[in-house]
C-alpha positions in Angstrom: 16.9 -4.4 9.3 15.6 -4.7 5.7 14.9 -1.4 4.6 11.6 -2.8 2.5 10.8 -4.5 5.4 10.8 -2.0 7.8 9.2 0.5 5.0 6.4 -2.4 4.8 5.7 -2.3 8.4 5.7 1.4 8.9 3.4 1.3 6.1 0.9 -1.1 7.2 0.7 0.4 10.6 0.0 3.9 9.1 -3.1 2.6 7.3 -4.3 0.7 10.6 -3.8 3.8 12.4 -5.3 6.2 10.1 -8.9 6.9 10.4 -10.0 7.8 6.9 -8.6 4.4 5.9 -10.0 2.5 9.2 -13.8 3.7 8.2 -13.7 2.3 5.0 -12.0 -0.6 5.3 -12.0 -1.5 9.0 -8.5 -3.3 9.6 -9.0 -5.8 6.5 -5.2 -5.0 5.0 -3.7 -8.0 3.5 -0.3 -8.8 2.3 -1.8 -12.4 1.8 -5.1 -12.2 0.8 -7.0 -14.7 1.7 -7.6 -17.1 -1.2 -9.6 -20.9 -2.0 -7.6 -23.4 -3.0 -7.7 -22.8 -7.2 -6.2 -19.3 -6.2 -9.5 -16.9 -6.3 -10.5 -14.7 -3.5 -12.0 -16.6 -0.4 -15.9 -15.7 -1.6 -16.3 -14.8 2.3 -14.0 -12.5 1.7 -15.5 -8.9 3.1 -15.0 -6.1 0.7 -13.4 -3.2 0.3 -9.7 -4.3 1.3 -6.4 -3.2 1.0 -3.5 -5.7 -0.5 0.3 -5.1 -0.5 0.6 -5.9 -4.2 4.5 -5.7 -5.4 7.6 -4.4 -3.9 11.1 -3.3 -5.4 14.4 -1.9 -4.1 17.3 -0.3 -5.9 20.4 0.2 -4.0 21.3 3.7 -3.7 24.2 4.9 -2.8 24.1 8.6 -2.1 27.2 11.0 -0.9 29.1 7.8 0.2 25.7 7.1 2.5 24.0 4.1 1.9 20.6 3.8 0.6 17.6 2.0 -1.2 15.4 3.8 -3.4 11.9 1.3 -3.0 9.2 1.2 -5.5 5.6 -0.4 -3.6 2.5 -0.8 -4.9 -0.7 -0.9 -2.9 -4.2 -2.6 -4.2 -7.4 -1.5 -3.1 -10.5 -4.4 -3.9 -14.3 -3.5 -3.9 -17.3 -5.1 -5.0 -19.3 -2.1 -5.1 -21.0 -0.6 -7.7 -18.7 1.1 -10.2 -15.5 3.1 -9.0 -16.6 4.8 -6.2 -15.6 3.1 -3.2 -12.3 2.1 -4.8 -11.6 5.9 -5.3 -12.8 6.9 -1.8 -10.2 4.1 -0.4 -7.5 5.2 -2.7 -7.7 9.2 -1.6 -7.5 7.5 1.9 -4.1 5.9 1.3 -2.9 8.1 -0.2 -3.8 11.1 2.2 -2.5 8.6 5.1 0.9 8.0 3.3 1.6 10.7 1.2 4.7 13.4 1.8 4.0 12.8 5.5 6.5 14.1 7.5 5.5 12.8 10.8 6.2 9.0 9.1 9.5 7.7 10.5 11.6 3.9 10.8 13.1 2.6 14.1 16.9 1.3 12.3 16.7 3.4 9.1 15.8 6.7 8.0 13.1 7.6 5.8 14.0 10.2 3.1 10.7 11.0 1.7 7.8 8.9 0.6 5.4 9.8 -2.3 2.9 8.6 -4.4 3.2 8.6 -8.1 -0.2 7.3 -9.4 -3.3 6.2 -8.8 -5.0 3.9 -11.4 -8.8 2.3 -11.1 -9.6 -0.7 -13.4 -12.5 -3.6 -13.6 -11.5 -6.7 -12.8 -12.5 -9.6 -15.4 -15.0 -10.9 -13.0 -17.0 -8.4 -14.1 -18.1 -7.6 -10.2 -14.8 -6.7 -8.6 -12.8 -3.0 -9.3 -9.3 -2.7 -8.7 -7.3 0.5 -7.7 -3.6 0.6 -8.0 -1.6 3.2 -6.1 2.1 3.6 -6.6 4.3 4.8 -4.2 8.1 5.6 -4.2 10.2 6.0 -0.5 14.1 6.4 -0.3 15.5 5.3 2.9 19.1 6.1 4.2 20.7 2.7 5.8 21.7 2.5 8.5 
């Protein structure tokens, strides 16, 4: 199996599962967010949500093992006042994915996953903020 696949998956599941994540924004994680036909957020869209943003991987061979070094990044959305509830959400995440040792994939084997950086910006809208989180895994193939 595609190691960003299954990294995707594990991930998604983890934030579904993870109840400082589920109380803030109750199951609404998107890898397609749902969008009107000139490309803007569906205006019944329910805010905060969580969006799988961009995805890399970088073969990594290591010791004659194979492996893929994968670069993710995760977007949190809110409509609230200020940055907040984007902040709130992104401690969440992060807290839920994080160094977690109990994280694990069903082909391949997860190394280590970490997250680099947290950023919080306004959107151009001027009513929407926008957290980006960062996160690096390296997976072993198998």
């Amino acid at each position: 199996m595609s190691p960003s696949l299954e990294v995707q998956g594990m991930v998604v599941a983890r934030l579904k599962a993870a109840a400082g994540v589920v109380a803030l924004v109750n199951g609404r994680i998107y890898d397609a967010v749902p969008r009107t036909s000139v490309g803007s957020i569906d205006p019944a869209q329910k805010f905060p949500f969580i969006a799988w943003e961009q995805h890399d991987e970088i073969t990594e061979d290591a010791d004659e093992l194979p492996g893929a070094s994968l670069r993710f990044v995760l977007g949190v959305w809110s409509r609230a006042v200020g940055f907040p509830e984007v902040l709130k959400v992104a401690d969440a995440v992060k807290q839920a994915l994080h160094d977690d040792d109990t994280l694990s994939l069903s082909t391949n084997a997860l190394a280590n996953l970490q997250h680099i950086q947290t950023q919080a910006i306004r959107d151009p809208d001027g009513q929407t903020s926008h957290g980006v989180l960062i996160f690096e895994a390296f997976v072993e193939v198998k």
